[in-house]
Every structure is written in structure tokens, then in C-alpha cells.
C-alpha positions as protocol buffer text, in pm:
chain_id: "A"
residue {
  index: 1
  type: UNK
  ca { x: -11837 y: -21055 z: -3082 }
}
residue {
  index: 2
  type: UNK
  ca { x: -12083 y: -20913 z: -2788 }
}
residue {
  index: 3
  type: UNK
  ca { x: -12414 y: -20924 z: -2736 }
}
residue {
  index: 4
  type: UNK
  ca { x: -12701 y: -20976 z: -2941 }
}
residue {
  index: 5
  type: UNK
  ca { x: -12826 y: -20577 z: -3071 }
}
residue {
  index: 6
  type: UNK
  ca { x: -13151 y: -20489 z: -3025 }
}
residue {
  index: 7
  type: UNK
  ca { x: -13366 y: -20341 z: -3268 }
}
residue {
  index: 8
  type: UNK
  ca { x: -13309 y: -19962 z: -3129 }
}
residue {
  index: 9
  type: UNK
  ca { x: -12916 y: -20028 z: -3160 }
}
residue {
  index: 10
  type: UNK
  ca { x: -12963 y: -20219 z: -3511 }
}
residue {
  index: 11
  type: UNK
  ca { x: -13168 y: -19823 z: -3628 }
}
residue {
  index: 12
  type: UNK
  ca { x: -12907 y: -19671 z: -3438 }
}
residue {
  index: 13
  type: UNK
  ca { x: -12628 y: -19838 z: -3653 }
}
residue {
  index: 14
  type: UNK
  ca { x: -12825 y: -19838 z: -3999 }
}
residue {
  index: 15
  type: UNK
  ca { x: -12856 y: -19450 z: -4012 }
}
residue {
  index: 16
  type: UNK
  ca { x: -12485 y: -19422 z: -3860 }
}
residue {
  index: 17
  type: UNK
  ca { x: -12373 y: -19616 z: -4198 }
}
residue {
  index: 18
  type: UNK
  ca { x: -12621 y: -19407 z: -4371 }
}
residue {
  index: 19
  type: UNK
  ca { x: -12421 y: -19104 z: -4245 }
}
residue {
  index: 20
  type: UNK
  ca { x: -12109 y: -19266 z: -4391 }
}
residue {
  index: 21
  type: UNK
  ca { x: -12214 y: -19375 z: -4685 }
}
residue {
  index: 22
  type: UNK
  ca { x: -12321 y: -19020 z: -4779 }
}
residue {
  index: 23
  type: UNK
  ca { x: -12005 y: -18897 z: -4686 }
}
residue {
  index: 24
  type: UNK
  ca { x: -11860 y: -19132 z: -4914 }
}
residue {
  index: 25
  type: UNK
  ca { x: -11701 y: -19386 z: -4707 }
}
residue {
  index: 26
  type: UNK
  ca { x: -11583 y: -19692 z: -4886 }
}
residue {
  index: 27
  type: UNK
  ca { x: -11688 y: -20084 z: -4725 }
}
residue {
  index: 28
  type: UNK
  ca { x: -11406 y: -20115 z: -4628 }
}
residue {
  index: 29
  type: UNK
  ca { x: -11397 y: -19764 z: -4400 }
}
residue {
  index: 30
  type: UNK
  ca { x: -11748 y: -19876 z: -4309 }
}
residue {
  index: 31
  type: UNK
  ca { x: -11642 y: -20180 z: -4180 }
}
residue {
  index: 32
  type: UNK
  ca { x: -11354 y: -20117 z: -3984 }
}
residue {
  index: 33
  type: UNK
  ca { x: -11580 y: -19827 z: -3838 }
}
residue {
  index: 34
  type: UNK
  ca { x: -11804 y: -20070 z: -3718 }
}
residue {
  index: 35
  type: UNK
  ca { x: -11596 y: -20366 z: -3605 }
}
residue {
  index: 36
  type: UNK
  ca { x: -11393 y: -20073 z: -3370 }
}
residue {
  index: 37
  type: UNK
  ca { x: -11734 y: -19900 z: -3274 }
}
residue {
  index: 38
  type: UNK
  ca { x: -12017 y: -20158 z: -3214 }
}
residue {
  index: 39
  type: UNK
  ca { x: -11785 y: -20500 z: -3225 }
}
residue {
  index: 40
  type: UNK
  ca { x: -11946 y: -20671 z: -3557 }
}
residue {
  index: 41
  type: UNK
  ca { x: -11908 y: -20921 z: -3798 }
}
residue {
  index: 42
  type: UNK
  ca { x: -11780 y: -20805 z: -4155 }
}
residue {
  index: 43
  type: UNK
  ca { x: -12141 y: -20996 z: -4251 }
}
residue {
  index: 44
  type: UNK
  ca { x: -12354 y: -20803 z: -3980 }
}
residue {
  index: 45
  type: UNK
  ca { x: -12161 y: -20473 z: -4092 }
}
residue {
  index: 46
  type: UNK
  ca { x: -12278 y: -20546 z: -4473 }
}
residue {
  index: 47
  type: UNK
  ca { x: -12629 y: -20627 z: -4347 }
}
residue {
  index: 48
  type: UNK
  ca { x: -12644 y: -20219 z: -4191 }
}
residue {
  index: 49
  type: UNK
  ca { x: -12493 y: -20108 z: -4517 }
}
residue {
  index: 50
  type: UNK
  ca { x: -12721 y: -20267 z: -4718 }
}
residue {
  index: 51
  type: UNK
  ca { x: -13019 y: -20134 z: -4514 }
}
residue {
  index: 52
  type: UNK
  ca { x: -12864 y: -19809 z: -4537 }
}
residue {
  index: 53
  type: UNK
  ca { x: -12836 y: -19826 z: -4898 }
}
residue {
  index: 54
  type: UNK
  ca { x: -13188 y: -19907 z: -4907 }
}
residue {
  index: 55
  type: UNK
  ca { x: -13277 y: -19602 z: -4687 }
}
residue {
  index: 56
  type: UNK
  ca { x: -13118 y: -19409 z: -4949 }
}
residue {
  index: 57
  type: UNK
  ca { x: -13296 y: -19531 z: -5226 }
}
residue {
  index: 58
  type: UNK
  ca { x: -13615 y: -19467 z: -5063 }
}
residue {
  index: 59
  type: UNK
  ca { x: -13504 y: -19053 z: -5012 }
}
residue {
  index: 60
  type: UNK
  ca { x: -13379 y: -19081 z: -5355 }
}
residue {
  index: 61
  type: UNK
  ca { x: -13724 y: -19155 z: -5479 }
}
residue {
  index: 62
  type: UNK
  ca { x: -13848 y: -18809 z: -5365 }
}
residue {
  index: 63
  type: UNK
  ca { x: -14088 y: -18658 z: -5647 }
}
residue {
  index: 64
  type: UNK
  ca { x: -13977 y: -18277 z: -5800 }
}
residue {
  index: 65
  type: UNK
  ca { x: -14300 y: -18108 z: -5600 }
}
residue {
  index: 66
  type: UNK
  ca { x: -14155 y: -18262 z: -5273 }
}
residue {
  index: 67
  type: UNK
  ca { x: -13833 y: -18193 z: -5284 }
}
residue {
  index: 68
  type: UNK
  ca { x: -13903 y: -17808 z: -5417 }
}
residue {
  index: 69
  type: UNK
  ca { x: -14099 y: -17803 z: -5162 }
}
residue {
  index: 70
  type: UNK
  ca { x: -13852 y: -17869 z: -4909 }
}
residue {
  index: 71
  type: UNK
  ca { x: -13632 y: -17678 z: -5059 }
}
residue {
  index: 72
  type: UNK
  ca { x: -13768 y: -17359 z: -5044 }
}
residue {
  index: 73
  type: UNK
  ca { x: -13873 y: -17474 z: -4684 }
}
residue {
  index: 74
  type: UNK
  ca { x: -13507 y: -17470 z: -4585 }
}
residue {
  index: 75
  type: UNK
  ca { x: -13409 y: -17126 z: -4828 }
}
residue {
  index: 76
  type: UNK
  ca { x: -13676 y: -16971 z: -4590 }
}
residue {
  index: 77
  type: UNK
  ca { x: -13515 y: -17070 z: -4262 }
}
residue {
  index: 78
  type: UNK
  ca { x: -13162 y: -16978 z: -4400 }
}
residue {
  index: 79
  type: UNK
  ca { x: -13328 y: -16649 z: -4545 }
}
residue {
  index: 80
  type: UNK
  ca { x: -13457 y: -16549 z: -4163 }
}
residue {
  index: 81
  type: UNK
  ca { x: -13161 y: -16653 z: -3954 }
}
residue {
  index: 82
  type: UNK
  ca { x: -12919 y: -16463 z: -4203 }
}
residue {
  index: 83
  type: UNK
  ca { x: -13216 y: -16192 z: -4225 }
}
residue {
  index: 84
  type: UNK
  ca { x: -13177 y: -16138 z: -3825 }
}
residue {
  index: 85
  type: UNK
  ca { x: -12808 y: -16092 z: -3807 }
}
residue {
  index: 86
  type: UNK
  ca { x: -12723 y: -15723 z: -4020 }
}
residue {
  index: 87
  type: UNK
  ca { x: -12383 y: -15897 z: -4097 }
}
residue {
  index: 88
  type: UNK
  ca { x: -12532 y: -16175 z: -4270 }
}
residue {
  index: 89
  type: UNK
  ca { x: -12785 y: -15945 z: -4522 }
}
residue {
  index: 90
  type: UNK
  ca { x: -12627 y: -16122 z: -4821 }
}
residue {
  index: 91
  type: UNK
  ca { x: -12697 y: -16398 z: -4716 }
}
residue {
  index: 92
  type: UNK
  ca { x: -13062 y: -16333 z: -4668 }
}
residue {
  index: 93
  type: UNK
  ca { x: -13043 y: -16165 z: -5023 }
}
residue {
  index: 94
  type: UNK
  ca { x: -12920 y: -16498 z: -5218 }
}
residue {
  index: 95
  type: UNK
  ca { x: -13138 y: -16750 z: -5013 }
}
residue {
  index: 96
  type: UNK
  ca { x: -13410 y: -16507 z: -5117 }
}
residue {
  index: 97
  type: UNK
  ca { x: -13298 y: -16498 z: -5498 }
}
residue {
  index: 98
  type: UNK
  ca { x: -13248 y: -16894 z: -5498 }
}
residue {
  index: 99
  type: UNK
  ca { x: -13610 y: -16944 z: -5394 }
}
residue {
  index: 100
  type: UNK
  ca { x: -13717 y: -16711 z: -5677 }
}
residue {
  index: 101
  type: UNK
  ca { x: -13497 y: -16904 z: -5887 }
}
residue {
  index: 102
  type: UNK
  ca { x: -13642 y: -17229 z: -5775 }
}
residue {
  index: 103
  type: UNK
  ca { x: -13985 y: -17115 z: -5825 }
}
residue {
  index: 104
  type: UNK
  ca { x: -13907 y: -16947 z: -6166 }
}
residue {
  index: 105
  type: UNK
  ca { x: -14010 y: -16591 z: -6068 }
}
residue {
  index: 106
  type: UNK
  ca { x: -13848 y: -16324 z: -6269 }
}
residue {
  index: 107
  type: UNK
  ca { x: -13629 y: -16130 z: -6074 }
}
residue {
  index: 108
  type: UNK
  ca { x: -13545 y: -15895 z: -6369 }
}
């Protein structure tokens, strides 16, 4: 095993696994990813998934008005990048009818 991480490399590493994790990588994956890429213990791997999994739980705990919120934030920004290309005008349409739909507007 190499040297001891610091603290940047450890954050580094936790939101790595937190990348896998969400793509659904198993331990296992997650471990072999980690002994090949950063040279760690099966223990220290666990340790960054289990901060990972906490990281998780914390954006998990996200009330309905926040995450609405964000939401339509991101609907918005699809709704005026598709908006500014004349190909992409469908686009624009359905980001623009999803944040209606989100916000419970009738679009009837």
C-alpha cells in the first residue's frame, strides 16, 4: 500500500465512490476500482463507501420545496439552450410543459 492520503485525496476518493455507487456499482466493482486506481486496502475502500453512502443519505434528505425548486431550475436551463438552437424547439416545448407540470399549471 502507498502513502498515507491526505484529506483532499480522501474527498477526492469519497465522491469518486459516490459516482459509482450511483451508477450502481456493486463492493466488489468498487473495490477492485480502488485497489487498481488509488492502491487501498479492501478496509480503507469500505471506509470511502461508507462515507459515500452517507453523502447520499444526506442529498436524499432533500425536502419537496427544494428539490422542485431545483428542478424547475434545471427545466429552465434545458428550456433556453434547446430554446437557442431552432432544431431543438421540442425540446424547449417539453422542458417548458414539464415545469408547468411540476408546478401544477393547467396547460389545457
Amino acid at each position: 500500500m502507498g502513502h498515507k492520503s491526505t484529506n483532499a485525496e480522501i474527498e477526492q476518493r469519497v465522491k469518486a465512490v459516490y459516482g459509482l455507487l450511483v451508477k450502481s456499482y456493486s463492493r466488489f466493482q468498487i473495490l477492485q476500482y480502488a485497489s487498481e486506481q488509488w492502491d487501498v486496502s479492501e478496509r480503507t475502500a469500505d471506509i470511502y463507501i461508507q462515507r459515500a453512502r452517507q453523502l447520499i443519505q444526506q442529498d436524499s434528505e432533500i425536502e419537496r420545496p427544494q428539490w422542485l425548486a431545483a428542478a424547475i431550475a434545471r427545466l429552465v436551463e434545458y428550456e433556453k439552450r434547446a430554446g437557442s438552437d431552432d432544431r431543438q424547439l421540442l425540446t424547449a416545448i417539453k422542458a417548458l410543459e414539464t415545469q408547468a407540470k411540476l408546478l401544477r399549471f393547467d396547460m389545457s
